[in-house]
KOLGU-557203 format. One record per residue (C-alpha): residue in three letters; x, y, z. Coordinates in steps of 0.25 Angstrom, whole numbers. Layout:
residues N
<"ALA" <X Y Z>>
...
end
This chain:
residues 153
<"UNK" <612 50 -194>>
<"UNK" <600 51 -202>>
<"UNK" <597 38 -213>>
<"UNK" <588 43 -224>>
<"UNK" <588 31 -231>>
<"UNK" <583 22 -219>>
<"UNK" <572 34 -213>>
<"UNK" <565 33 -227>>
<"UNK" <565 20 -226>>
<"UNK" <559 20 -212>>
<"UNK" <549 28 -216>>
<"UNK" <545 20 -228>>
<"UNK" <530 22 -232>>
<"UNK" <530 5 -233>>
<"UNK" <536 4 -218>>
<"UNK" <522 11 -213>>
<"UNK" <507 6 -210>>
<"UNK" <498 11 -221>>
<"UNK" <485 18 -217>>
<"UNK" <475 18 -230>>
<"UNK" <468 27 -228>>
<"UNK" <456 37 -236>>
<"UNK" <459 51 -240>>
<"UNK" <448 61 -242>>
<"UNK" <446 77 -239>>
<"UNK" <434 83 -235>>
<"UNK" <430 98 -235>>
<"UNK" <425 108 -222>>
<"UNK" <418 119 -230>>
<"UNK" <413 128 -219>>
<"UNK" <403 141 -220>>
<"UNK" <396 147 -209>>
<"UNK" <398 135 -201>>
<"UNK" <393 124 -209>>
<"UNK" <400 115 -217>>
<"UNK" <398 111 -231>>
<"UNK" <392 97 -234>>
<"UNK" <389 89 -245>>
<"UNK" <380 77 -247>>
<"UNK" <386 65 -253>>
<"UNK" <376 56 -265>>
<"UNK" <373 46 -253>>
<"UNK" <366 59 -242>>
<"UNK" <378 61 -233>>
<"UNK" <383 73 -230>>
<"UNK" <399 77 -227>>
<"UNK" <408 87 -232>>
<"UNK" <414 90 -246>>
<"UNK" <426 80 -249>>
<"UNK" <431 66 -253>>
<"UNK" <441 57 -255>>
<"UNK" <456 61 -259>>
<"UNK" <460 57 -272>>
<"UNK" <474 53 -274>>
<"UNK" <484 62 -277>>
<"UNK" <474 73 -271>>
<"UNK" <477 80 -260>>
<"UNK" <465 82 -249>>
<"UNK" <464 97 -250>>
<"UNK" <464 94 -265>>
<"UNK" <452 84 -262>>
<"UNK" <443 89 -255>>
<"UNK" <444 104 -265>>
<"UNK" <440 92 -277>>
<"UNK" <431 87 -267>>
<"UNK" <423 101 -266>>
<"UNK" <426 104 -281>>
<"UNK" <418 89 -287>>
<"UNK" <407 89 -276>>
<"UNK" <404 104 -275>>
<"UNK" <409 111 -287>>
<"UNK" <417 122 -281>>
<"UNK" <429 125 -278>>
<"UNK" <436 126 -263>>
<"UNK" <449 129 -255>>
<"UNK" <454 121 -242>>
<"UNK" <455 133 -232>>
<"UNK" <459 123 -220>>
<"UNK" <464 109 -218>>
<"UNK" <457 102 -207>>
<"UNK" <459 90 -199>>
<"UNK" <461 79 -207>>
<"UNK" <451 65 -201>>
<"UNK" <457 51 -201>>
<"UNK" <450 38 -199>>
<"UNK" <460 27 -197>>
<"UNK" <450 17 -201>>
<"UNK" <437 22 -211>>
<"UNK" <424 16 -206>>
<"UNK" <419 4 -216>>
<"UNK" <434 3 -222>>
<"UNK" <436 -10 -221>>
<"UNK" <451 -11 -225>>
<"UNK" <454 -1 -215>>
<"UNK" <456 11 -221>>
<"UNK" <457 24 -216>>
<"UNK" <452 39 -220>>
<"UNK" <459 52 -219>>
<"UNK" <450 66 -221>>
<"UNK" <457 78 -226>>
<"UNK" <447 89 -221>>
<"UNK" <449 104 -227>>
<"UNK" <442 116 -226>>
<"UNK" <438 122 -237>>
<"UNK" <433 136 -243>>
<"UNK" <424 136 -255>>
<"UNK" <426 146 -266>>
<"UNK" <411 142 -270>>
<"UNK" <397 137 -265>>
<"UNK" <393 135 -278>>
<"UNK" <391 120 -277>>
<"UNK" <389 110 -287>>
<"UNK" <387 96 -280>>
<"UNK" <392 84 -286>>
<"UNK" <380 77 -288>>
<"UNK" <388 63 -289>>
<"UNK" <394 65 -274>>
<"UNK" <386 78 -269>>
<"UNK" <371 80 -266>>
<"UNK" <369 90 -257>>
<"UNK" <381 103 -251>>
<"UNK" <377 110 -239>>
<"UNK" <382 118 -227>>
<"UNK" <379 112 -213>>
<"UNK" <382 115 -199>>
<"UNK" <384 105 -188>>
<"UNK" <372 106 -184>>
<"UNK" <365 102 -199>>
<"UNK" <375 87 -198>>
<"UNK" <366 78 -190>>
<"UNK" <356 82 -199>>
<"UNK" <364 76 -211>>
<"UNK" <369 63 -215>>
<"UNK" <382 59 -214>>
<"UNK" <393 49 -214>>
<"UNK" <394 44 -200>>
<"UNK" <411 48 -201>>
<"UNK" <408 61 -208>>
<"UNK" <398 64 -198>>
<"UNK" <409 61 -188>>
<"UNK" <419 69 -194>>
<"UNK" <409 82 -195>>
<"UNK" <406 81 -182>>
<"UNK" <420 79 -177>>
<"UNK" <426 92 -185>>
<"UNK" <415 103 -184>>
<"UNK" <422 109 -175>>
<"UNK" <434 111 -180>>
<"UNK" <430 113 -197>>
<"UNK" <419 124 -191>>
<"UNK" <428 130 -183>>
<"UNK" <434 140 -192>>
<"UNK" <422 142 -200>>
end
């Protein structure tokens, strides 16, 4: 016979290991086969995004994201693989990092940079990536999921 009582308690949050881990969302804005960059205040280039707030969901996120560092507005058109690191490189207390990844339409081009956070937007192909600096993981990750996030451009 089914005991409720004693499955909830089973499954208790406090009866499990804890992961901490980092939540941020990032964006794939595709046209004619390249993807959008921007370049961040200290000269490395990666895609629009950020770190999650709490309360916020990703895809709510990453929309924010584009709205504060490029002043337009945007739609998620695909949820993409998500990228987990169990263990973040440098975290010494062991923390992790989750990466919500959405595709996303813009419904302008009109860019205003946040001067702040934002230097330089620009579309580049692969083959314009060696050519700019990067974080070593976020280099990782682009080369990892061209495939798949230029796929259906």
């Amino acid at each position: 016979m089914a005991d409720l009582a004693r499955a909830l308690e089973d499954r208790h949050p406090d009866n499990f290991r804890k992961h901490s881990l980092m939540i941020a969302a990032a964006s794939v804005i595709v046209e004619d086969g390249k993807l959008l960059l921007v370049r961040d205040t200290h000269g490395f280039w990666s895609s629009v995004g950020g770190w999650v707030d709490e309360g916020e969901r990703p895809d709510e996120a990453v929309l924010r994201e584009v709205r504060e560092e490029l002043s337009v507005q945007a739609e998620v058109t695909e949820v993409l693989h998500p990228h987990l690191e169990w263990r973040a490189e440098r975290a010494t207390d062991g923390s992790g990092f989750l990466l919500f990844v959405y595709r996303l339409r813009l419904l302008s081009r009109d860019f205003k940079l946040l001067e702040s956070e934002i230097t330089e937007a620009r579309w580049a192909s692969p083959a314009d990536w060696p050519g700019l600096p990067m974080l070593p993981y976020v280099r990782a990750l682009l080369e990892a999921r061209t495939g798949e996030w230029l796929a259906t451009d």
